[in-house]
C-alpha positions in Angstrom: 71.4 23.9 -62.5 72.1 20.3 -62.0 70.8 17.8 -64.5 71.0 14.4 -63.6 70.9 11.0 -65.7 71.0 7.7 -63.5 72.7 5.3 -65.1 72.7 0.8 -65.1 74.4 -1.5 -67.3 72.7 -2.0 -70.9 71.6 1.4 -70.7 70.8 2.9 -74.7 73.5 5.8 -74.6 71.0 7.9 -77.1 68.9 7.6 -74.6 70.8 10.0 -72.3 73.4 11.5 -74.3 70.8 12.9 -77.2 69.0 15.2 -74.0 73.0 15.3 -72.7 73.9 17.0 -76.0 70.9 19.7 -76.0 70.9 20.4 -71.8 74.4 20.5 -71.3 74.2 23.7 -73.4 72.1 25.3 -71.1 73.6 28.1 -69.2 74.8 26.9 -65.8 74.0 24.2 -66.7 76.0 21.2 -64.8 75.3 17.6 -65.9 75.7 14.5 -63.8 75.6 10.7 -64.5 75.2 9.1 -61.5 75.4 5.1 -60.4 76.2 3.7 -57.5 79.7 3.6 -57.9 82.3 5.4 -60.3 82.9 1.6 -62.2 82.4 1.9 -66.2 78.7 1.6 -66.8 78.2 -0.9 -70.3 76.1 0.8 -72.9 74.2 -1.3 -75.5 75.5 -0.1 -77.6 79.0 -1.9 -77.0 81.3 0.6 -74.8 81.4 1.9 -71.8 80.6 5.0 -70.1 82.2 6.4 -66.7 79.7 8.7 -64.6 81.0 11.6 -62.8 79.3 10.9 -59.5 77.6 8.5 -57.6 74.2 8.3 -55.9 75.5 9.3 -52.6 77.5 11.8 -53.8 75.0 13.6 -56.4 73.7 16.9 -55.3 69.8 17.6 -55.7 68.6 17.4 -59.4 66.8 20.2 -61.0 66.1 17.7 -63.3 66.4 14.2 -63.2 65.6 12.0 -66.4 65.9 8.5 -66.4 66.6 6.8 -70.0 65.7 3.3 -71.0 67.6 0.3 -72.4 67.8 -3.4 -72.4 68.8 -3.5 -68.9 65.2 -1.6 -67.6 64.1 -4.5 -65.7 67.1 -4.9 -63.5 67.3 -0.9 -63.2 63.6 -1.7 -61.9 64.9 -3.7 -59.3 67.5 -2.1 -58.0 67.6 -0.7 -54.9 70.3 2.0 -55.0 68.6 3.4 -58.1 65.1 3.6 -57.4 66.0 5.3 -54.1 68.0 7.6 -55.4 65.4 8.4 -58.1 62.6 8.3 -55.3 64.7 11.1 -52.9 66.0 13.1 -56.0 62.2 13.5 -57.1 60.8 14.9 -54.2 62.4 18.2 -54.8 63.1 18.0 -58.4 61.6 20.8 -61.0 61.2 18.3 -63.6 60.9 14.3 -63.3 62.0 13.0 -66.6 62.5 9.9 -68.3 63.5 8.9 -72.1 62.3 5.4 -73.8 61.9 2.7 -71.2 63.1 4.9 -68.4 59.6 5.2 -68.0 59.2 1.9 -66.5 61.6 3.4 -63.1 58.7 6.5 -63.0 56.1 4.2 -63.1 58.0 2.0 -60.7 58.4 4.2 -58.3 54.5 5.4 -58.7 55.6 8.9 -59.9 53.4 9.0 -63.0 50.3 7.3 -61.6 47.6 9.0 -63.0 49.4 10.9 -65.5 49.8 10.8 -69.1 52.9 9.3 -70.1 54.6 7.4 -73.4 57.5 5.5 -73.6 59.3 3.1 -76.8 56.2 2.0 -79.1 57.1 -1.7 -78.2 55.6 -0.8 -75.1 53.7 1.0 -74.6 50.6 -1.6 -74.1 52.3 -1.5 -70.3 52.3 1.7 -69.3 48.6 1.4 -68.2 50.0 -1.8 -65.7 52.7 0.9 -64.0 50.0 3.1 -63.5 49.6 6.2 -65.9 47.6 6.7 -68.5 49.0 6.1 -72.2 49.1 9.3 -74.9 50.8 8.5 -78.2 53.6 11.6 -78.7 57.1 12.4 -79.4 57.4 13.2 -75.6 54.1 13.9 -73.4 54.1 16.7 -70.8 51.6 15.9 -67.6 52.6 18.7 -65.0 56.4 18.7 -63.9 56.6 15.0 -65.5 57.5 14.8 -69.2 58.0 11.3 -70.8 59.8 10.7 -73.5 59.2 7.9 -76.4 61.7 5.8 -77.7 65.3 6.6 -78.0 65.7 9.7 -80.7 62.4 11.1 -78.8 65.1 12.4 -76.0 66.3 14.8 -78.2 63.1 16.2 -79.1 62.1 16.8 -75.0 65.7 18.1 -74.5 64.9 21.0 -76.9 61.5 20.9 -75.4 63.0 20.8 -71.7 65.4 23.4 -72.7 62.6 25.9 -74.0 61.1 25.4 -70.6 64.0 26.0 -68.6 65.5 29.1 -70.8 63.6 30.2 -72.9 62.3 29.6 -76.5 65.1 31.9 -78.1 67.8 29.6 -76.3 66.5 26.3 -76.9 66.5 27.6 -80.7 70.2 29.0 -81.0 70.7 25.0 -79.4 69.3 23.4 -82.1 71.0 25.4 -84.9 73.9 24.8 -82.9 73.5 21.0 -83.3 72.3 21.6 -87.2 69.3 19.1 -86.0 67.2 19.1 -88.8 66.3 15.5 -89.4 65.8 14.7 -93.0 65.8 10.7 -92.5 66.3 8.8 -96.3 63.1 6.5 -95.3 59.8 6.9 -93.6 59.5 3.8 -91.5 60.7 5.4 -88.0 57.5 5.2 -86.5 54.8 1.9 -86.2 52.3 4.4 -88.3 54.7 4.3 -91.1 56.6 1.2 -91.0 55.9 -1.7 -92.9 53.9 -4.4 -91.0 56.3 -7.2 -91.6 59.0 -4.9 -90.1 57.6 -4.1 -87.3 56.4 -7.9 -86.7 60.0 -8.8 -86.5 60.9 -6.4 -83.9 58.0 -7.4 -82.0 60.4 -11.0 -80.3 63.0 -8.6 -79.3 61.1 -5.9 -77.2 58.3 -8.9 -75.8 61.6 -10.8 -73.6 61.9 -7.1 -72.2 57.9 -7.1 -71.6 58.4 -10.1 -69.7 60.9 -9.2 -67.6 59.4 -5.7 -66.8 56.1 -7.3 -65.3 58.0 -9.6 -63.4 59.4 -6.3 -61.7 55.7 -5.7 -60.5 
């Protein structure tokens, strides 16, 4: 089973290795993180990643989930990626993205009409990339399953991995992990955050807004 996570420069690595952690334990399971070439991909969160093939080179994806990050607009224009995305979905199982890997879906007209969710700070676009927004931890609509922001991708992975193995599997995963969140405060979420906290977010994710429509 090949599992494949495209990959661009300020990428969020929880993005893709939180579902990387939870599907690489599938069985037969082989994961791939593709670019366009083999160069260190820069996470944001300040080192680097190498990817173990490149778009060329990748075989066909069971699965191919795309994860978000501050560098989702220029993933949205580039070339390389959205057609290797585009070609990888036509015979993919599952079409899969995590945070603002949404945005490449929607892009690339693969969730028009669906449900989908992505990062709270955005999800007032989802409706301008064509699919319809659902609030959830991840949203299922068919063989598409979006995820929401960041620590959401480990959620769909367990999800995912129920789907693809079995319920019993995707459990013995989880113990294996110990994930059992238990986080010390209750402001993970816009419905349980303070307002003034989430108004100061608010600056950071709009410049990302921005640059997303101009992708349009």
């Amino acid at each position: 089973m090949n599992i494949a996570f495209p990959l661009y420069d300020d990428v969020t690595q929880l993005d893709f290795t939180g579902p990387v952690q939870v599907l690489s334990r599938l069985p037969g399971a082989s994961v791939h993180l593709v670019s366009e070439s083999l160069q260190p991909i820069r996470t944001d969160s300040g080192f680097a990643v190498v990817p173990t093939t490149t778009f060329a080179d990748c075989p066909p994806a069971n699965v191919i989930c795309v994860p978000g990050g501050p560098g989702i607009a220029n993933a949205c224009g580039d070339n390389a990626l959205l057609s290797f995305v585009a070609q990888q979905a036509k015979t993919a199982t599952w079409i899969t993205s995590v945070c603002t890997g949404f945005f490449v879906l929607g892009k690339l007209g693969l969730t028009n009409n669906r449900n989908a969710t992505t990062h709270w700070g955005y999800t007032h676009l989802i409706e301008k990339f064509g699919a319809k927004y659902v609030k959830g931890r991840f949203v299922i609509d068919g063989n598409v399953i979006t995820g929401g922001g960041v620590t959401a991708g480990i959620d769909f992975g367990l999800y995912l991995a129920a789907q693809i193995a079995g319920e019993d599997t995707a459990k013995l995963i989880q113990l294996a992990l110990e994930y059992d969140p238990d986080p010390p405060f209750a402001g993970g979420h816009p419905d349980r955050a303070a307002s003034d906290a989430i108004e100061s977010l608010r600056p950071r994710y709009a410049r990302v807004a921005e640059n997303l429509l101009g992708t349009l």
